[in-house]
N, C-alpha and C positions, 0 to 999 in steps of 0.2 A: 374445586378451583385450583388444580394445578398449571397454575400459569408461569409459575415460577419469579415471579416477582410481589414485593409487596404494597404495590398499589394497584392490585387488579381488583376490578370490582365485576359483580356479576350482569350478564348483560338482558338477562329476562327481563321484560317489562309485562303488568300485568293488564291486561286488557281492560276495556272500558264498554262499558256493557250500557247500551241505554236504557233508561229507566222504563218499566211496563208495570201495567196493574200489577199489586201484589196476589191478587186474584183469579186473573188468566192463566191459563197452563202457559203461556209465553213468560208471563213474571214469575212465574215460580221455578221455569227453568232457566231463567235471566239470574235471578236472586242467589240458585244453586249453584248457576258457574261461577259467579263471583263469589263467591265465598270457599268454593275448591281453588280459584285463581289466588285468593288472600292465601289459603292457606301454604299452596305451594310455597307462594312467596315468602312465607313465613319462615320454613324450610328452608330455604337455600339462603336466606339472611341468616340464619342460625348455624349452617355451615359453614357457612364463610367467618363466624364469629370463632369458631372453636378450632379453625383453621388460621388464624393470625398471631405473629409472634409472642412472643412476652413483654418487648419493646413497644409494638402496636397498643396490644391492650393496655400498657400501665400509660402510653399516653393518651387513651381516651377515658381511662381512668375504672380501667375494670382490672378486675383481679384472673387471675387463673382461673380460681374457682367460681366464681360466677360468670365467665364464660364458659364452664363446661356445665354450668347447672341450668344456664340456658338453651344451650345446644342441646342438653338431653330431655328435655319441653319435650310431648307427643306435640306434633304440627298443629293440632284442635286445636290445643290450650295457647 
């Protein structure tokens, strides 16, 4: 997120997958994107977390270090 300002936010949105049997080879690869979709998402919120000032963070009330302890989260978790 080099935007160079500090009220950029990221512009991916993640998809909306209609619901299918959990059962069908359709639901199971429904089920799989969205959850690779989640997790990207996950991802790029986490960057954008460890990428915001010291002023940002202390006023949403996070510290230095747990925004770098989130940001270094494997995407799964």
């Amino acid at each position: 997120m080099a935007c160079g300002s500090t009220t950029c936010s990221s512009t991916y949105v993640v998809p909306q997958i209609a619901p299918a049997s959990p059962s069908s080879r359709d639901g199971r690869l429904a089920h799989w994107l969205a959850s690779l979709a989640r997790m990207y998402d996950r991802y790029l919120q986490r960057q954008e977390l460890a990428e915001l000032s010291d002023h940002l963070l202390k006023d949403i009330g996070v510290s230095r270090e747990e925004a770098r302890r989130e940001a270094d989260k494997p995407f799964w978790r």
